[in-house]
C-alpha positions as MATLAB code, in Angstrom:
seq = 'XXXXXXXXXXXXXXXXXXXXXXXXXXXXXXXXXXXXXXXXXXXXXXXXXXXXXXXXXXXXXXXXXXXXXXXXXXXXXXXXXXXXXXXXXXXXXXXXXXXXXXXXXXXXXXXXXXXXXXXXXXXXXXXXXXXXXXXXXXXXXXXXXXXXXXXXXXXXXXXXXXXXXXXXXXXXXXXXXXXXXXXXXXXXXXXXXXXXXXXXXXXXXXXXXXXXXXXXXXXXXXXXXXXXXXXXXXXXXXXXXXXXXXXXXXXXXXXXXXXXXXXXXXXXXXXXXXXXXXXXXXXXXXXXXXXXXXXXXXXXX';
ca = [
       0.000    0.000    0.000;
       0.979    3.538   -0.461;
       2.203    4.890    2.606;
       0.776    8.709    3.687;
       2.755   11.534    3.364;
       5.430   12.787    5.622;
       4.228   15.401    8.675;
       5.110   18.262    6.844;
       2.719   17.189    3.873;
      -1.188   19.065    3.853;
      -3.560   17.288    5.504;
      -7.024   16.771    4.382;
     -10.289   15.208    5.476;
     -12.957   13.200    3.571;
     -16.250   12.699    5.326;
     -18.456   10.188    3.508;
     -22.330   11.402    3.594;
     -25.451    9.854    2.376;
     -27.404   12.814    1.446;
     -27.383   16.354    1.519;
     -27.908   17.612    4.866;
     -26.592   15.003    6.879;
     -22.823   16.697    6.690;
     -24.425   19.075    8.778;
     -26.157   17.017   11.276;
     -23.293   14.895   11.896;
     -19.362   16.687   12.319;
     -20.366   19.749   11.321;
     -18.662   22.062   13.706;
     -15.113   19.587   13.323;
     -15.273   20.166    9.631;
     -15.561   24.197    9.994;
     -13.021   23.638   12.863;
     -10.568   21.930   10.849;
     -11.600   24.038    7.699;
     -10.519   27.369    9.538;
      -7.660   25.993   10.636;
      -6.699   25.147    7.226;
      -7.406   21.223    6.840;
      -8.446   20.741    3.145;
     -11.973   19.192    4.301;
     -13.884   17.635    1.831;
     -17.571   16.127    1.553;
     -18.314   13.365   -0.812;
     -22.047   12.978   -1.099;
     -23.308    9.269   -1.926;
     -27.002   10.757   -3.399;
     -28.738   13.331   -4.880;
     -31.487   13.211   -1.912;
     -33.961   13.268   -4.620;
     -36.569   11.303   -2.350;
     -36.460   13.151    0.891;
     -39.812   14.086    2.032;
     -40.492   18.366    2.916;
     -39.739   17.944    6.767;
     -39.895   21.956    7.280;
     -43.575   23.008    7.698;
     -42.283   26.881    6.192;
     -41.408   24.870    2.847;
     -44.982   23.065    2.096;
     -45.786   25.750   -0.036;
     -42.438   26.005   -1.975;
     -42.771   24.952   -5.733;
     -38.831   24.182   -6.281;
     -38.658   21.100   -3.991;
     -42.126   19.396   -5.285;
     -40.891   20.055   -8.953;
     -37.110   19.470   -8.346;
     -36.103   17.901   -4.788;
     -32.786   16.526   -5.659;
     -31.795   20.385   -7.390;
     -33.210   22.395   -4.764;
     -31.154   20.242   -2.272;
     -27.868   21.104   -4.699;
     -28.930   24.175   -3.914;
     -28.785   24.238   -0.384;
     -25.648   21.829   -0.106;
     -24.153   24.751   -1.861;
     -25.063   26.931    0.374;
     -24.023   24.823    3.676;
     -20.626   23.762    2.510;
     -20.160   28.037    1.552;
     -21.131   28.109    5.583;
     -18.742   25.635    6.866;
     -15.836   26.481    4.487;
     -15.335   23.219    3.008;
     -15.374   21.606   -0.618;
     -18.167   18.968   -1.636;
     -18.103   16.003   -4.416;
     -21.144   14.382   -5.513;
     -20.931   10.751   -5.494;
     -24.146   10.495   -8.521;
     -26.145    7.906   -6.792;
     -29.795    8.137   -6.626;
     -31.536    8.797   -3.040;
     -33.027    5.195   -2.349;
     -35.843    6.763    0.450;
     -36.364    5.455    3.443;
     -38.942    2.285    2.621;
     -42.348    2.116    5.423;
     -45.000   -0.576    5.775;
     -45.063   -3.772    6.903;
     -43.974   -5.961    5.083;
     -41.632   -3.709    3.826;
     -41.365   -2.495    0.333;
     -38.807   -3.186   -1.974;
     -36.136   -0.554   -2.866;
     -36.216    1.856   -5.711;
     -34.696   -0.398   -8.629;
     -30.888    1.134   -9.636;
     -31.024    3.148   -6.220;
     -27.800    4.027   -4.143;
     -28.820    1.234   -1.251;
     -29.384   -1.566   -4.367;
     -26.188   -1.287   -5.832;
     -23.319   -4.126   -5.769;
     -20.865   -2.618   -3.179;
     -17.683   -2.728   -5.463;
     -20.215   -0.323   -8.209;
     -20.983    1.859   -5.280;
     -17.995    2.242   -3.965;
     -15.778    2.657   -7.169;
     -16.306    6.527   -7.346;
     -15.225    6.685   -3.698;
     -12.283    5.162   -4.256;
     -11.470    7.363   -7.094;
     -12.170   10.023   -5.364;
      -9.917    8.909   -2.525;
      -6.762    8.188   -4.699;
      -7.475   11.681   -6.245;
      -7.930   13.663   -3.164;
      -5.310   11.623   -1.086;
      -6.792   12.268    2.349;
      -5.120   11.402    5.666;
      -8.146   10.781    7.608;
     -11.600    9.208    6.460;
     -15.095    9.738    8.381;
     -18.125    7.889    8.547;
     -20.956    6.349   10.056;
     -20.780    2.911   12.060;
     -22.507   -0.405   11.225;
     -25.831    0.618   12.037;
     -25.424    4.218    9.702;
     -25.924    6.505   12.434;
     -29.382    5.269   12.551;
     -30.540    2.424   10.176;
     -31.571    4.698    6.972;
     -30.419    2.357    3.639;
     -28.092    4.834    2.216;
     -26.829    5.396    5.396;
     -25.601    1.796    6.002;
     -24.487    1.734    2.097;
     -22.558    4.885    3.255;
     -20.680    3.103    5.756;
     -19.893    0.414    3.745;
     -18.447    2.024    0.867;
     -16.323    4.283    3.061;
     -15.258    0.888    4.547;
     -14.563   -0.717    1.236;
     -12.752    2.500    0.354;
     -10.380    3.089    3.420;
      -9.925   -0.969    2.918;
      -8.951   -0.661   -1.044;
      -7.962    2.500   -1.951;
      -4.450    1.604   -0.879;
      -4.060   -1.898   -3.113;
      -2.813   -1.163   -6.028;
      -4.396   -4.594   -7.252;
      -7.765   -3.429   -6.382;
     -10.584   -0.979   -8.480;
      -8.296   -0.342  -11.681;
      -8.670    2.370  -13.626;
      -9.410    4.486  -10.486;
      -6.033    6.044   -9.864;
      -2.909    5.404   -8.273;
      -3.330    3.673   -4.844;
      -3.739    5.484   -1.923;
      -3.775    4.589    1.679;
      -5.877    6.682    3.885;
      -3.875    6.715    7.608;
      -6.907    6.204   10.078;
     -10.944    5.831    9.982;
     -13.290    7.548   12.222;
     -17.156    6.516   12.725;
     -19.201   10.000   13.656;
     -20.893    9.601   17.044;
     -23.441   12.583   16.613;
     -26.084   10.436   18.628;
     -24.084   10.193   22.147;
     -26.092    8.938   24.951;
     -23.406   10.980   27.176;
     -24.100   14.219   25.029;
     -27.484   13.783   25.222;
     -27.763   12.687   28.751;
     -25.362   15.728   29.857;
     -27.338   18.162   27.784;
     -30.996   16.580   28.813;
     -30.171   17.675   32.723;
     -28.648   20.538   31.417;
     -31.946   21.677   30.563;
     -33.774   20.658   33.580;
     -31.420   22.102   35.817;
     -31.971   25.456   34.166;
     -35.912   25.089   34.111;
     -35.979   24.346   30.930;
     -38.102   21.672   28.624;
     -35.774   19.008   26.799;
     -36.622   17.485   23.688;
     -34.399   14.344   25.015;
     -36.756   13.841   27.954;
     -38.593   10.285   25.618;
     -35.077    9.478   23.878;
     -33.856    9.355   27.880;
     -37.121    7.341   29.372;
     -36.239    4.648   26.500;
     -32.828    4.125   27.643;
     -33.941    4.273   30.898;
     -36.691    1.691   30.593;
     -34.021   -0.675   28.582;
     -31.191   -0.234   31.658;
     -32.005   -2.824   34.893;
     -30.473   -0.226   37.344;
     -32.528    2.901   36.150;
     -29.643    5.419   35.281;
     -27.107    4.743   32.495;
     -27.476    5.614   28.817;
     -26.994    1.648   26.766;
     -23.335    0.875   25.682;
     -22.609    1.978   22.461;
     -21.124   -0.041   19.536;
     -18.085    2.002   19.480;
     -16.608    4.076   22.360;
     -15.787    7.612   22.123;
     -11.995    7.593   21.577;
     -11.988   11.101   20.266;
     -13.582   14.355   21.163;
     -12.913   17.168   18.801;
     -13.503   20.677   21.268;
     -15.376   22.954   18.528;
     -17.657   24.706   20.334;
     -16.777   28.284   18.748;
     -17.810   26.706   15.329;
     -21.736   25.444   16.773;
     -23.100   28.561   15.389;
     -21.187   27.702   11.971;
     -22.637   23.733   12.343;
     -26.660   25.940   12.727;
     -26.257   27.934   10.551;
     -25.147   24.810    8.008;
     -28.138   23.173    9.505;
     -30.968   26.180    8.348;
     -29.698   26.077    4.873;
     -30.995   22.489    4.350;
     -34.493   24.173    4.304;
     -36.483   21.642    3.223;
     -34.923   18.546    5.341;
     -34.649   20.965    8.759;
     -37.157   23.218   10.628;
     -35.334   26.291   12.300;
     -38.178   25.336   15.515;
     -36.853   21.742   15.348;
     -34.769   19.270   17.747;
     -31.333   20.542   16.388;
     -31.371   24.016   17.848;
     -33.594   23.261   21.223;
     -30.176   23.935   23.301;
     -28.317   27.180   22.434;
     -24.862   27.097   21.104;
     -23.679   28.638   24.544;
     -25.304   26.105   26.768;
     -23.559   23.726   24.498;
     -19.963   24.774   24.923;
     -20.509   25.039   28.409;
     -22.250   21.562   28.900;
     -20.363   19.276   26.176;
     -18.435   21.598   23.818;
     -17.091   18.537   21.565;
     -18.163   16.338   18.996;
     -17.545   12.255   19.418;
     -15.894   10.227   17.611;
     -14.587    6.613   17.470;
     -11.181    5.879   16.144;
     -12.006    1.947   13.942;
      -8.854    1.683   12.200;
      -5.484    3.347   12.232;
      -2.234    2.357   10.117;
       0.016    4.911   12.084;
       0.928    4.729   16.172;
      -1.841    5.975   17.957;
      -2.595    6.850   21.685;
      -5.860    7.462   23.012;
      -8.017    8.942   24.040;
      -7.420   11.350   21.315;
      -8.525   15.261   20.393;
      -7.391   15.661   17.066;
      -8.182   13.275   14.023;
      -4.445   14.338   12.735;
      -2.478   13.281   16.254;
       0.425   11.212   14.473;
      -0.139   12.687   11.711;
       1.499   16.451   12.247;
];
């Protein structure tokens, strides 16, 4: 495999996303972090998010999403990645929605979550041997939460963290490239949650995590921890000066988040003072490593 570059070489970050909107949901604040600091950060999108449903109640009326989802959601990942300061690739994969009923329906036919995995991973991989990044994010096993395209999202960032560095492997894709270490994105953290849910109460004010925190509490024997995760947090990025960056972000997906909604029930301030990181889990590394960790580029400098 190729080996990464020497310290002194620029580093750069590629978070793998499954639609438009969820880089802002899900690292945001790291990415502007890094972006400001001047990490070359860089957003491959998986699909158009030509099947997301209007989930702001301000957009019903709005002509441009009903005619044209997937283009007035290019239009707002324009508009996010302007706000966080980084660069964005589309992948070209067609939103697969998320399927309801019982039983469940099949797929869309040709959608991102139907393809082969080497077919949907192939542009990630080129896209990895052309941008040459150090680190690679993602979602875990389960895709953050168990959306199709999610889970196909982890997978090909898998397959491409796993590949891009054989040269025997996806020819015709560039010269091999071996990313240095693999993050999954812990954006749902029972601790964050749990720390900002009393938070909240302790200031008199209502929580949106108050039925998210009864369900954990109903599934724990002794009454009062949040369920083991998958993956532990090995790495907290501190970015609270960039929260207001990650909202802002947020507000320009206008048709996929409502300014009144979850995401912005506990101000940026409360935030930084109650858990002013974002969580991560460190899955694979090819360089020395010593955790826990607060920089995806420890090693690596």
């Amino acid at each position: 495999m190729t080996a990464s570059p020497s310290p002194s070489a620029p580093l750069r970050l590629l978070a793998v996303h499954a639609h438009p909107d969820d880089e802002s949901s899900k690292g945001a604040a790291t990415m502007a972090m890094y972006a400001a600091a001047g990490i070359d950060v860089l957003v491959a999108t998986c699909t158009d998010g030509s099947r997301g449903d209007i989930q702001n109640p301000a957009m019903e009326g709005e002509p441009h999403p009903k005619r044209d989802m997937a283009g007035a959601r290019r239009l707002e990942m324009n508009r996010a990645a302007e706000v966080l300061g980084v660069r964005q690739r589309w992948l070209g994969f067609v939103d697969s929605g998320l399927p309801e009923g019982d039983p469940l329906p099949p797929m869309p036919v040709g959608s991102f979550a139907t393809q082969p995995l080497e077919r949907a991973a192939a542009p990630l991989v080129r896209l990895v041997r052309e941008f040459k990044p150090q680190v690679i994010l993602s979602y875990d096993e389960n895709g953050g939460y168990p959306h199709p395209d999610h889970i196909m999202a982890h997978r090909v960032a898998v397959e491409a963290f796993e590949a891009a560095g054989d040269p025997a492997r996806y020819p015709g894709t560039g010269a091999a490239w071996a990313p240095s270490k693999l993050y999954y994105d812990r954006a749902f953290s029972p601790e964050r949650f749990r720390a900002l849910h009393f938070a909240l109460q302790e200031s008199g004010l209502q929580s949106p995590y108050a039925e998210r925190m009864a369900a954990w509490l109903e599934a724990d024997a002794e009454g009062h921890t949040p369920p083991a995760p998958t993956h532990a947090t090995t790495t907290q990025i501190e970015c609270g000066d960039f929260f207001e960056a990650r909202d802002e972000a947020l507000r320009a997906h206008r048709t996929q988040v409502d300014p009144e909604g979850f995401f912005f029930a506990v101000s940026p301030a409360m935030q930084r003072r109650v858990w002013p990181w974002e969580d991560y889990s460190l899955i694979q590394a090819r360089i020395p490593v010593d955790l826990p960790e607060q920089d995806f580029f420890a090693g690596l400098r």
